[in-house]
C-alpha positions in Angstrom: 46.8 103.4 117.7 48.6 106.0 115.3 48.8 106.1 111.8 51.8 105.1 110.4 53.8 108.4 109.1 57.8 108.9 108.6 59.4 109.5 112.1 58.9 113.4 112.7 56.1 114.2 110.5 53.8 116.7 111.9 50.9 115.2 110.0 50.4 112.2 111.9 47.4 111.7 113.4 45.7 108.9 115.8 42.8 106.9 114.7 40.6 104.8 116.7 40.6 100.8 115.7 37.2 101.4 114.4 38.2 103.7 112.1 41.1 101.4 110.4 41.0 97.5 112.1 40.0 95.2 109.5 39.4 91.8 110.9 41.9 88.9 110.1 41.6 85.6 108.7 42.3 83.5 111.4 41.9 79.1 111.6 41.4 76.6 114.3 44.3 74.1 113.8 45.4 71.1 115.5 48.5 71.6 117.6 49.6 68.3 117.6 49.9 68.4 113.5 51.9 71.6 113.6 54.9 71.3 111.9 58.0 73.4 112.5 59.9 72.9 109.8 58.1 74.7 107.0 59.4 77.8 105.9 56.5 80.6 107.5 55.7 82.6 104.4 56.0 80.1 102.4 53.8 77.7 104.4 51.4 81.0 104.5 51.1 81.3 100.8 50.5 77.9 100.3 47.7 77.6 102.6 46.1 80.6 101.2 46.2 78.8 97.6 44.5 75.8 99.2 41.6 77.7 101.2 40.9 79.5 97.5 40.2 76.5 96.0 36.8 75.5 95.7 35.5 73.3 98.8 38.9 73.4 100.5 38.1 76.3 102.9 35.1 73.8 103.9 37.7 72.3 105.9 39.1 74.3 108.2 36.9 76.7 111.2 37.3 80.3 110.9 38.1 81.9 114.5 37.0 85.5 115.0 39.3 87.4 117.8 35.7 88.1 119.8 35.4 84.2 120.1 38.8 83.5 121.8 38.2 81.6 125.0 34.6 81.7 125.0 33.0 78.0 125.6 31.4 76.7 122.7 29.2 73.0 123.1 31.8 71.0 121.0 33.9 71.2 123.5 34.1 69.7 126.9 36.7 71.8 128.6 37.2 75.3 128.8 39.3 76.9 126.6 42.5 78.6 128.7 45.4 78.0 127.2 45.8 79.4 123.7 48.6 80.3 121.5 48.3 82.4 118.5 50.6 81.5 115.8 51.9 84.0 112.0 54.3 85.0 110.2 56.2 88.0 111.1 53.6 91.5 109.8 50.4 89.0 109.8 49.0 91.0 112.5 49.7 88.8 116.1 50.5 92.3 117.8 47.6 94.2 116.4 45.2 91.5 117.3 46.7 92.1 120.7 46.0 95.5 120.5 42.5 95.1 119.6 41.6 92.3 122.5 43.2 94.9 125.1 41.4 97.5 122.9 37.7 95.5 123.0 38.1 94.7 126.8 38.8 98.0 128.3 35.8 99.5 126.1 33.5 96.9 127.9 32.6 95.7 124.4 34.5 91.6 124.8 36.0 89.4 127.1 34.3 90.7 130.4 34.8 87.7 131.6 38.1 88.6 132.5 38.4 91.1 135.6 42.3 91.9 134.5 44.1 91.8 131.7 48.1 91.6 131.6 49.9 92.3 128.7 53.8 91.5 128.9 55.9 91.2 126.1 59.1 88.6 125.4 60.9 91.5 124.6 60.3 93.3 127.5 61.4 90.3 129.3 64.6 89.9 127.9 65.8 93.4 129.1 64.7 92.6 132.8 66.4 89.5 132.6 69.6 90.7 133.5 72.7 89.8 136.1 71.2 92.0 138.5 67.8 90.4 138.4 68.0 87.2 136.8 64.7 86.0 138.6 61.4 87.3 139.7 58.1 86.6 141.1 54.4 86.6 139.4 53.5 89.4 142.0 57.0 91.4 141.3 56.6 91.4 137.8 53.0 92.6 137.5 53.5 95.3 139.9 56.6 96.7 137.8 54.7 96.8 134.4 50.9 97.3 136.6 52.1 99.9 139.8 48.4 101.2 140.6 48.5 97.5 141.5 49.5 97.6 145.8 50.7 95.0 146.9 47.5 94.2 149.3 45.0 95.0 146.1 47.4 92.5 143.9 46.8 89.9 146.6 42.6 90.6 146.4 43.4 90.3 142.3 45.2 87.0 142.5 42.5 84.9 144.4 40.5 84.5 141.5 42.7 83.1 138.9 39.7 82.3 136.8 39.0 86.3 136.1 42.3 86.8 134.6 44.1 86.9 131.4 47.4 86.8 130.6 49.1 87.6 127.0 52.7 87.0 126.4 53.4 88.4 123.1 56.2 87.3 120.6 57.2 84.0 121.4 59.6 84.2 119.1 61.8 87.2 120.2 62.0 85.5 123.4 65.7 84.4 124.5 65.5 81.3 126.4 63.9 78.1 125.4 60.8 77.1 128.0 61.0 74.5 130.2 58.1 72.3 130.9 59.6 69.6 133.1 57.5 69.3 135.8 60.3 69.5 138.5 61.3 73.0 137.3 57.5 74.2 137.2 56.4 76.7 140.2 53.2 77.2 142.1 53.5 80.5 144.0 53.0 83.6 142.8 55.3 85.2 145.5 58.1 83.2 144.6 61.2 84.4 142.4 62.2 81.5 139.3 63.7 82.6 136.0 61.0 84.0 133.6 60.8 81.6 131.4 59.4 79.4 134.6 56.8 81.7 135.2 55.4 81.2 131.2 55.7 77.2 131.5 54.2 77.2 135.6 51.1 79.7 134.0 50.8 77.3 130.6 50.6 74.4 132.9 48.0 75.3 135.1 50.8 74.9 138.3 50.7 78.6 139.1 47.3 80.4 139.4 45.3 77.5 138.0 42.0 78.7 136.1 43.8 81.6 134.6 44.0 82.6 131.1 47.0 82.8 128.9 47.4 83.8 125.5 50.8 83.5 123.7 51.7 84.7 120.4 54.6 83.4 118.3 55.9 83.3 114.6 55.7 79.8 113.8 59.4 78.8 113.6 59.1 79.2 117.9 56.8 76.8 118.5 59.4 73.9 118.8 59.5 75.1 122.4 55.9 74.8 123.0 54.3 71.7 125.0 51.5 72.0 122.0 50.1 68.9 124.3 48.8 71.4 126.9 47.2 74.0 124.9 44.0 74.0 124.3 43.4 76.0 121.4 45.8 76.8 118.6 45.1 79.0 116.1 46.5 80.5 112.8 46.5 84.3 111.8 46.9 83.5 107.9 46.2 87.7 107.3 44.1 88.8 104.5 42.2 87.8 102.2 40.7 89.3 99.0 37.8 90.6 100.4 39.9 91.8 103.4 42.4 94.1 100.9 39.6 95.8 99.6 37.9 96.4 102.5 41.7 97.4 103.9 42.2 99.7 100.9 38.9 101.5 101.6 39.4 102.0 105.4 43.0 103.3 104.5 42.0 105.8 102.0 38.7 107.1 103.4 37.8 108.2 99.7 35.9 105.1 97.9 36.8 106.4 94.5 40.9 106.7 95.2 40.5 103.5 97.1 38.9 101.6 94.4 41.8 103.6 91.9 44.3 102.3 94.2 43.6 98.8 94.6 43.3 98.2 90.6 47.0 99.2 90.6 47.4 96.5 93.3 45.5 93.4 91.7 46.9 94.3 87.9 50.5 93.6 89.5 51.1 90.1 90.6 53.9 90.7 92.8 52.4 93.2 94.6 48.8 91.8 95.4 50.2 88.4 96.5 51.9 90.1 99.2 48.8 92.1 100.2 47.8 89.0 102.3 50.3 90.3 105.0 48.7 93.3 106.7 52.3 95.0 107.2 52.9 94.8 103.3 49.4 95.9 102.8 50.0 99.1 104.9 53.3 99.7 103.1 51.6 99.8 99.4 48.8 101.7 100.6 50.9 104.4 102.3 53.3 104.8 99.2 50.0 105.1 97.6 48.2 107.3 99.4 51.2 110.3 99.1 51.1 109.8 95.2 48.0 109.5 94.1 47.1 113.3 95.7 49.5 114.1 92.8 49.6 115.1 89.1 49.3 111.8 87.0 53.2 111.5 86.3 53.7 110.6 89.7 51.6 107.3 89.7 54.4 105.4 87.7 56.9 106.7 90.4 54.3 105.1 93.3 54.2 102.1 91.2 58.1 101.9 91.6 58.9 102.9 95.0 55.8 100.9 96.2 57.1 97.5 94.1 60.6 97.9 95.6 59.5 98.3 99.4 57.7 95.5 98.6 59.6 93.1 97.1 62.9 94.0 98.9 61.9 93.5 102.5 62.8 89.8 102.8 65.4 88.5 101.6 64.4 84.5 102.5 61.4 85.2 99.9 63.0 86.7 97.7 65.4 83.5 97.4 62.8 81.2 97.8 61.3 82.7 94.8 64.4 82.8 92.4 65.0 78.8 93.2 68.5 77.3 94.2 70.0 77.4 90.9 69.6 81.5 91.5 68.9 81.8 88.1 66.0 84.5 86.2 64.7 83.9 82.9 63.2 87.2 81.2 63.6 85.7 77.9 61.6 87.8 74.9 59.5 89.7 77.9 58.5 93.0 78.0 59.6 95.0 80.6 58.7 98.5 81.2 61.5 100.9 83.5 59.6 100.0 86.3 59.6 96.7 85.8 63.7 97.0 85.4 63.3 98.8 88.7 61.7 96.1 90.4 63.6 93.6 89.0 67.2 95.4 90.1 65.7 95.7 93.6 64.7 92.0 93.7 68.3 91.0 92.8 70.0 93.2 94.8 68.1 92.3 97.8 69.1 88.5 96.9 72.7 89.8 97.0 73.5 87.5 94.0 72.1 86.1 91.0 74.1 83.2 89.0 72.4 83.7 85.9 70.0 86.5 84.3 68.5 85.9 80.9 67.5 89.2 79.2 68.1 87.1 75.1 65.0 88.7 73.1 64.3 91.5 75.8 63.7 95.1 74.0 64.9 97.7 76.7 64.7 101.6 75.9 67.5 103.4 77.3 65.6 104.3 80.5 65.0 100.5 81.6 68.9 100.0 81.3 69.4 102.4 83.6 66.6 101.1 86.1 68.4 97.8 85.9 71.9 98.5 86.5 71.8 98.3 90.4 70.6 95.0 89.7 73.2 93.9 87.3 76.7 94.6 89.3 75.4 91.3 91.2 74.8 88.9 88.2 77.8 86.2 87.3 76.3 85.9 84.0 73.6 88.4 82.1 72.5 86.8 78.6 
């Protein structure tokens, strides 16, 4: 794991999990109530309003990443198949990371004699006219080669020491097949990838193994939830969980502590702090200001607002509303308010209405707005 620094910068420096993991907020749901349709971030925020209220968390089972398939007495049957579900910057990889991370240290999952990581991605550029198909074995020998061919054999006898992790659902380019007719149960023979995910997820190929699958939830439509015995929900951070965050990120308590006021005085901002992607962004825009004189904080503010706010466009419209319309009316807004508020429209790409009546603006938070402006039909 690196830390995060603009491509080429000589400064960049790794840093174990321990130094910078902070542990998600993960839930047990029911797969068979999961519904597709809801927008993802959306969805997200909602559900983080509803386990803040008081009692409400009460309801739901918080999963830590250590207790993934272990056995627990409320259950009768061993958890094998699980899938992972979040919004896109939640953290699915990075919990990845860290389970791969944990088991090679010796420190979790030693039930597991082999792990196998394989991403969708990955998958889609093997899948090609040349090779459109290929078998269990072939495939972990490409991305595993100290693997021989004899020792992979040894390996694949006991199915019930081995995990597998598919990760990003999502990104993957064909739709899975569960029909039993197209399902395989040899390891040695060649089927279209996608066969090899729904023959592991149905327990047709290598039966006993493990298989962990990770997906944004607007994927899961091609899921047999039916067959999965554990489905859980990475819902991010939460307020304890940016602190903490902020603290690991910035090493100092004091700048940390600095840092996340700025956060939690701007709405905007700490709403999105839930997502451990936006979280990193704000902190890193952070961290290279606050080293300098005290002019330079209002610019952080600014550039940290607009990487923010500006990075999805379906939230961003989701928050204006269909009638794409913004009432500012008789509010103060400071230039980097304007500044935020131009990025937020121009990221929406248009804006029907903009009502500014009763708004004082000093020269400065004219200018800040004007990128904003070209893209409103009507300004009041």
């Amino acid at each position: 794991m690196e830390a995060q620094a603009s491509p080429g910068d000589p400064h960049t420096t790794a840093v174990g999990f321990e130094t910078l993991y902070t542990e998600l907020v993960a839930v047990e749901q029911d797969p068979r109530n999961h519904k597709e349709t809801e927008h993802e971030l959306l969805k997200t925020g909602m559900f983080h309003e509803e386990l803040m209220k008081k009692g409400a968390a009460e309801k739901y089972e918080r999963i830590w990443i250590e207790q993934l398939f272990r056995r627990r007495p409320v259950r009768v049957n061993p958890v094998n198949i699980i899938v992972v579900s979040g919004m896109a910057g939640i953290g699915k990889t990075t919990m990845v990371q860290k389970i791969m991370y944990d088991w090679a240290r010796g420190t979790q999952y030693q039930r597991f004699e082999f792990v196998f990581l394989v991403k969708f991605r990955e998958l889609n550029l093997l899948d090609n006219e040349n090779e459109p198909q290929m078998s269990l074995t072939k495939l972990i020998e490409r991305h595993y080669k100290y693997l021989s061919n004899d020792r992979l054999k040894d390996v694949l006898k006991n199915p019930e020491t081995l995990l597998f992790i598919f990760d990003g659902l999502d990104e993957f380019k064909h739709k899975l097949n569960f029909t039993q007719s197209q399902l395989c149960s040899n390891p040695d023979v060649e089927v279209p990838f996608h066969i090899l995910v729904t023959s592991l997820v149905s327990r047709t190929l290598l039966k006993g193994c493990s298989v962990l699958i990770t997906s944004r939830p607007t994927a899961l439509w091609v899921m047999d939830m039916e067959r999965v015995d554990q489905f859980v929900e990475i819902l991010g951070f939460f307020p304890e969980q940016r602190l903490m965050y902020c603290k690991k990120f910035f090493g100092d308590t004091a700048l940390a502590a600095q840092a996340f006021q700025y956060i939690k005085e701007n709405t905007i901002l700490y709403s999105m702090c839930f997502s451990p992607s936006y979280c990193w962004m704000i902190c890193s825009v952070w961290k290279s200001h606050f080293m300098k004189p005290e002019k330079a904080k209002s610019e952080a503010l600014q550039v940290g607002q607009w990487l923010c706010v500006t990075q999805n466009k379906e939230l961003i419209r989701d928050t204006i509303g269909v009638d794409l319309k913004m009432n500012f009316r008789s509010t103060t807004l400071s230039a980097v308010d304007c500044a935020v508020l131009a990025a937020v429209i121009s990221c929406c790409g248009e804006l029907k209405e903009l009502d500014l009546s009763g708004t004082s603006l000093i020269t400065e938070s004219i200018k800040r707005l004007e990128p904003g402006l070209s893209c409103c039909s009507v300004v009041r």
